[in-house]
C-alpha positions as CSV (number, residue, x, y, z in Angstrom):
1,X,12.1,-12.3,40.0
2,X,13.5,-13.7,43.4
3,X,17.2,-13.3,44.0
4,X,20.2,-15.8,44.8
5,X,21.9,-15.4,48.2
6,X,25.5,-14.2,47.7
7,X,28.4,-16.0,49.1
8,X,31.5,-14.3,50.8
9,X,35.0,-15.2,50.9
10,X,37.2,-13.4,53.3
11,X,40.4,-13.2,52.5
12,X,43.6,-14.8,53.9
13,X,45.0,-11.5,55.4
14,X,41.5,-10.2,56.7
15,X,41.8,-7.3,54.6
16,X,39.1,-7.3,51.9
17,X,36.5,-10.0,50.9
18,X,34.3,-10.6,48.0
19,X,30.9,-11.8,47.3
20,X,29.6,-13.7,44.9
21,X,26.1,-13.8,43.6
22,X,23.3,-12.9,41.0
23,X,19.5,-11.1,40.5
24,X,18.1,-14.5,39.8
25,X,18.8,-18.0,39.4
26,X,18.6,-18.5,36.0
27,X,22.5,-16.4,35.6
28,X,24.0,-13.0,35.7
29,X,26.8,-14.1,37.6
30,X,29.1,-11.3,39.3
31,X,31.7,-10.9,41.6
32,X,32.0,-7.7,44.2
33,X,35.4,-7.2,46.0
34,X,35.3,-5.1,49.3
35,X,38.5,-3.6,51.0
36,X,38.2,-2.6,54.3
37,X,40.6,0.3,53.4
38,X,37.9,1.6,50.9
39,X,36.1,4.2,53.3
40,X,32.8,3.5,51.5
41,X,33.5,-0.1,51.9
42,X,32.6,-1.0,47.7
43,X,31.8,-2.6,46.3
44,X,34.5,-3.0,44.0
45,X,33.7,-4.0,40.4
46,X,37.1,-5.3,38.9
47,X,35.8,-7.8,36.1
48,X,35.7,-5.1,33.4
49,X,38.8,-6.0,32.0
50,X,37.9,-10.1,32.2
51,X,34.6,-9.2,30.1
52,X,35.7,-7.6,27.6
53,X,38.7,-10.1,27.2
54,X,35.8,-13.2,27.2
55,X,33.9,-11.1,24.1
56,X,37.5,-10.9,22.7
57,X,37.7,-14.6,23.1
58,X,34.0,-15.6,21.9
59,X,32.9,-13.2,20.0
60,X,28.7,-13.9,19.9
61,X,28.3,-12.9,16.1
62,X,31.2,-15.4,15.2
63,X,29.4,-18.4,16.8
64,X,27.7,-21.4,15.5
65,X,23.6,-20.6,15.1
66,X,24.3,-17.0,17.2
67,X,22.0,-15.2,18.5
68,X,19.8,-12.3,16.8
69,X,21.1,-9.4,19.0
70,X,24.8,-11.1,19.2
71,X,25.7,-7.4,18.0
72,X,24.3,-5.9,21.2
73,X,25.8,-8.5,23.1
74,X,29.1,-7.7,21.6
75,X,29.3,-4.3,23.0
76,X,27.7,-5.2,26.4
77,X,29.7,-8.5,27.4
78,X,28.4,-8.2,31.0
79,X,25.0,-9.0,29.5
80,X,25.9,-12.6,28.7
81,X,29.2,-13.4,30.6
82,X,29.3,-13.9,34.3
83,X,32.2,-14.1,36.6
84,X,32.3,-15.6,40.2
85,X,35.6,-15.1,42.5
86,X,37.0,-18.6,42.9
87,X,39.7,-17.6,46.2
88,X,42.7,-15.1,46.8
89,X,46.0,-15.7,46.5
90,X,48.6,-14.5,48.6
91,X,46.8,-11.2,50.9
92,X,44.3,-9.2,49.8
93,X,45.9,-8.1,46.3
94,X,45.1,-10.8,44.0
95,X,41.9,-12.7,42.8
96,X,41.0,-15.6,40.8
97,X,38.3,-15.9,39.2
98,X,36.0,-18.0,36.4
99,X,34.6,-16.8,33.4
100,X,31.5,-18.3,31.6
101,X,29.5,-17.5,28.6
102,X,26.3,-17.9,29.3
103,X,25.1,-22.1,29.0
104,X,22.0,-21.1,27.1
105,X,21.5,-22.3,23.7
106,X,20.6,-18.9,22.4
107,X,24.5,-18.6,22.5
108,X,24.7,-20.6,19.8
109,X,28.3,-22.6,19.7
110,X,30.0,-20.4,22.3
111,X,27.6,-21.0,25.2
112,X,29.1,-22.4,28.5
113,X,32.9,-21.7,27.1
114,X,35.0,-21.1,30.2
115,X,38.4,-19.0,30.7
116,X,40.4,-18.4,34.2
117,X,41.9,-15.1,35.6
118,X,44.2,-14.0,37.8
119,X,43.5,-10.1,38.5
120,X,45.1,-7.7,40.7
121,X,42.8,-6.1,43.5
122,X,41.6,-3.6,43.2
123,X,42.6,-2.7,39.5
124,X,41.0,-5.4,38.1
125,X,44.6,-5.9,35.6
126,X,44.8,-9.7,34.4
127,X,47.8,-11.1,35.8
128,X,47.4,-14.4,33.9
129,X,44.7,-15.9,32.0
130,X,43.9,-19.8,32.0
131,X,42.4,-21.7,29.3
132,X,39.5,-24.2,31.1
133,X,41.5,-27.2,31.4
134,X,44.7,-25.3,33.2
135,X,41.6,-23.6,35.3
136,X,40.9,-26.8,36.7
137,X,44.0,-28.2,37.2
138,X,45.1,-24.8,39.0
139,X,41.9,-24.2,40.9
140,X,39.6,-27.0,41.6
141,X,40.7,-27.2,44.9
142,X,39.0,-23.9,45.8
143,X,35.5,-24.7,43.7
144,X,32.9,-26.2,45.6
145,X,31.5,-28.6,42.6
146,X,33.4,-31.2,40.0
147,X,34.2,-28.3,37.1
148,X,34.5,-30.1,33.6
149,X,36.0,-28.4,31.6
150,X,33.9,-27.6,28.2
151,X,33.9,-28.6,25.0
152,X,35.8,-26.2,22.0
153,X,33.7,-23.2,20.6
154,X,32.2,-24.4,17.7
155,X,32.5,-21.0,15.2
156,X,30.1,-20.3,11.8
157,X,31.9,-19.3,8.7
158,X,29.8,-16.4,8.1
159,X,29.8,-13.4,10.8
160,X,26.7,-11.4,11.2
């Protein structure tokens, strides 16, 4: 598989930066933040908290037509939610960042559902979480496409 060039954003206060970018262009969005004040430089993984809150959110065994190893999934959220760093705010000690699960249609009727964070750097702590619509009107300024906000989760009455 070929990779995706990552993209950096520096922050405001010149202090840290992060990089976003995947293995492939087909997903597996992530974020890395760097502090220059980390001797080994990162890269910093702070989304933990964000994936695990997203599988709280859309849980893959609860969705419409999920898919067969949604219980997998569950336990491993980084293997079918990606996060990109959107800008800082303030300095160096605050992120935002997107969310999305992945738009395939093996995710049945949670795929390409969309959630906002503000985290502290480098903890990784949600400061605030946005719903997609409150994303946009908060953040679009700092995304470089048109971001739509997606329709609701569409949930199965039976969970596997």
């Amino acid at each position: 598989m070929g990779s995706v060039e990552g993209e950096l954003t520096w922050s405001p206060d010149s202090q840290a930066f992060f990089v976003n970018g995947n293995n492939n262009g087909y997903g597996d969005e992530h974020v890395a933040v760097h502090r220059l004040d980390d001797p080994n430089l990162g890269p910093g993984n702070i989304t933990g908290e964000v994936e695990r809150d997203m599988a709280r959110s859309f849980p893959p065994c609860r969705a419409k037509d999920p898919v067969d190893s949604c219980a997998e999934l569950a336990t491993k959220p980084e293997n079918y939610i990606g996060v990109v760093g959107l800008d800082w705010i303030g300095n160096s000690s605050q992120i935002v960042v997107m969310a999305e699960v992945q738009c395939s249609s093996s995710m049945g009727g949670i795929m390409c559902q969309v959630l906002g964070y503000e985290l502290e750097v480098p903890s990784g702590r949600i400061l605030r979480r946005m719903e997609a619509k409150e994303l946009a009107q908060r953040w679009q300024h700092s995304m470089a496409w048109e971001f739509h906000p997606p329709n609701p989760p569409a949930y199965s009455k039976e969970t596997r």
